[in-house]
Each structure stands twice: as C-alpha cells, then as structure tokens.
Wavefront OBJ file of the C-alpha trace (Angstrom):
o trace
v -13.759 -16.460 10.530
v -11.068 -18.961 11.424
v -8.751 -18.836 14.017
v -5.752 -19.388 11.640
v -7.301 -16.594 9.622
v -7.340 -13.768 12.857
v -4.007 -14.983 13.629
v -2.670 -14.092 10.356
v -4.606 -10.912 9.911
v -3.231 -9.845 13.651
v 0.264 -10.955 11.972
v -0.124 -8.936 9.102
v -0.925 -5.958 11.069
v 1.757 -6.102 13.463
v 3.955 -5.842 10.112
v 2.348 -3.057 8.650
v 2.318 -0.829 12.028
v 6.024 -1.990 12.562
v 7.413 -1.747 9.071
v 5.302 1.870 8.014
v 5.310 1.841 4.354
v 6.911 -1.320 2.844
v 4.054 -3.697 4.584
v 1.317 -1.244 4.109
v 0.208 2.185 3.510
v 0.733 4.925 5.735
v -1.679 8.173 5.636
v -1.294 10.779 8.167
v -4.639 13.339 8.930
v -4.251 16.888 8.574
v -3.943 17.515 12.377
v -0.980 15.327 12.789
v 0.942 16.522 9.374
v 0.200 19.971 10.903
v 2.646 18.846 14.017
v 6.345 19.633 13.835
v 8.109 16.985 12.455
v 9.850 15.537 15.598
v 6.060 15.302 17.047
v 5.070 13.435 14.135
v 8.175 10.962 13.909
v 7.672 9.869 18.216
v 3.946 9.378 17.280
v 4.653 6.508 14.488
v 7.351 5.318 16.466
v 4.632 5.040 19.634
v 2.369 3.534 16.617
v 4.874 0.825 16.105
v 5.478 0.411 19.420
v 2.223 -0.159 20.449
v 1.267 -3.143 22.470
v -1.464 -2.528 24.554
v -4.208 -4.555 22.910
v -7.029 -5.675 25.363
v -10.595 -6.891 24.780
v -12.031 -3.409 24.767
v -10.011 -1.862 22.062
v -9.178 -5.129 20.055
v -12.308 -7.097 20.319
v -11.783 -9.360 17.039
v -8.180 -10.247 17.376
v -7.232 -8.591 14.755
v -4.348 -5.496 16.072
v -6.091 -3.271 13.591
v -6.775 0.117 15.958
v -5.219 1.821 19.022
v -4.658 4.551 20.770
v -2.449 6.473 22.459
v -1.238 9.911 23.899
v 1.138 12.366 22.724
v 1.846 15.606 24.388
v -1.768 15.950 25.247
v -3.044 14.799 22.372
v -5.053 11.490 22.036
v -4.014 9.612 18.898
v -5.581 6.727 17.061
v -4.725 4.568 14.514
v -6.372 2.387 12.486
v -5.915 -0.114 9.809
v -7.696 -1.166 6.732
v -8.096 -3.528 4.339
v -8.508 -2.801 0.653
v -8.656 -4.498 -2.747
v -5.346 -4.089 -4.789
v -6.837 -1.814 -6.798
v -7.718 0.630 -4.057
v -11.434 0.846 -4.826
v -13.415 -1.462 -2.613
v -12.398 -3.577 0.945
v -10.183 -6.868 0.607
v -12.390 -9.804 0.470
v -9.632 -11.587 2.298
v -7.460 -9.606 4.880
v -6.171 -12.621 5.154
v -4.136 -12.816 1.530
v -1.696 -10.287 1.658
v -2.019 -11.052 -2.389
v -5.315 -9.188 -2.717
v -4.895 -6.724 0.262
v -3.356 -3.612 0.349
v -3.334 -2.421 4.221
v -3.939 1.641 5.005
v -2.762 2.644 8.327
v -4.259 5.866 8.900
v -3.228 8.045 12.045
v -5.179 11.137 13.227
v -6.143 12.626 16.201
v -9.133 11.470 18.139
v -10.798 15.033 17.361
v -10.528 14.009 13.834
v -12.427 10.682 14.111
l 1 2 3 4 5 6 7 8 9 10 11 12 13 14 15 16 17 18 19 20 21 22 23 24 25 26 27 28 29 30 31 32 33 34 35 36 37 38 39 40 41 42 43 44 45 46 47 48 49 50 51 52 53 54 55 56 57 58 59 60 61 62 63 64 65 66 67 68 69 70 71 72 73 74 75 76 77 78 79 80 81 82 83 84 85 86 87 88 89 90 91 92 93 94 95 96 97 98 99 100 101 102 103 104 105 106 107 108 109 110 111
C-alpha cells in the first residue's frame, strides 16, 4: 500500500472516531449499551479523544483500533471497512466513495 494511501485511511479514521455517526457507523456491544448512559457517553467521548497510537497497537498506520479504560473496564474500539452495500470489505479504504466505516466499541471481555 502507498504511503499517500495509509495517510488517508489514518485521515479517514480520525474523522469517523471524532465525528461518531456522520463520518461512519457507530455500533456499540451489548456490554457497553448495558452501561448507564453517562458511562456510555465519557467512553465515546474517550473514543474520540483518543490519541495514544504507538507501534504496538497501530502497527499499519492506519488509527483503526485502541484501547482504553473506563471505570475498570478495558475498552476497545475498532474500525472497519465495508463495501457500500454492507455485504463484503471495501476494496479501497482509501475511497471514502466505496467505503462505509463501522466503528464498533465493546469491552475487551467481548473481543
């Protein structure tokens, strides 16, 4: 893959964590929708906060997975990268055209 390409995937991702639901799709596991709301609101905004990529958890460049902790809970988070149609991965995560982005938080227990 080309650098320009990462770059703009890593872009794209930033926008969908940051901006939940116009840039992307958000889903949200049964453990976290099972949290009171105010538990589940400060873990997207940690979500869309979240800067800590390093070579360990981001090894491709790409911003696509993290995780964090939230009142003792480990959370991740994790984007993919579908078709438009929903029914196979993008060929191009690149093209926001022919991706549609799924950020999907959960709890690690969960994974």
């Amino acid at each position: 893959m080309k650098i320009e390409d990462m770059k703009r995937i890593a872009w794209l991702n930033d926008l969908c964590r940051t901006a939940m639901g116009v840039a992307g799709r958000v889903v949200q596991t049964q453990g976290i929708c099972a949290m009171a709301p105010a538990d589940q609101s400060a873990i997207r905004e940690k979500v869309e906060r979240f800067d800590a990529f390093t070579p360990d958890n981001d090894p491709h460049h790409e911003r696509d997975f993290g995780s964090l902790e939230h009142a003792g809970e480990r959370i991740f988070w994790k984007i993919d990268y579908y078709d438009r149609t929903m029914s196979e991965g993008s060929e191009d995560p690149s093209d926001p055209a022919q991706t549609t982005r799924v950020l999907t938080i959960m709890l690690a227990s969960e994974y």
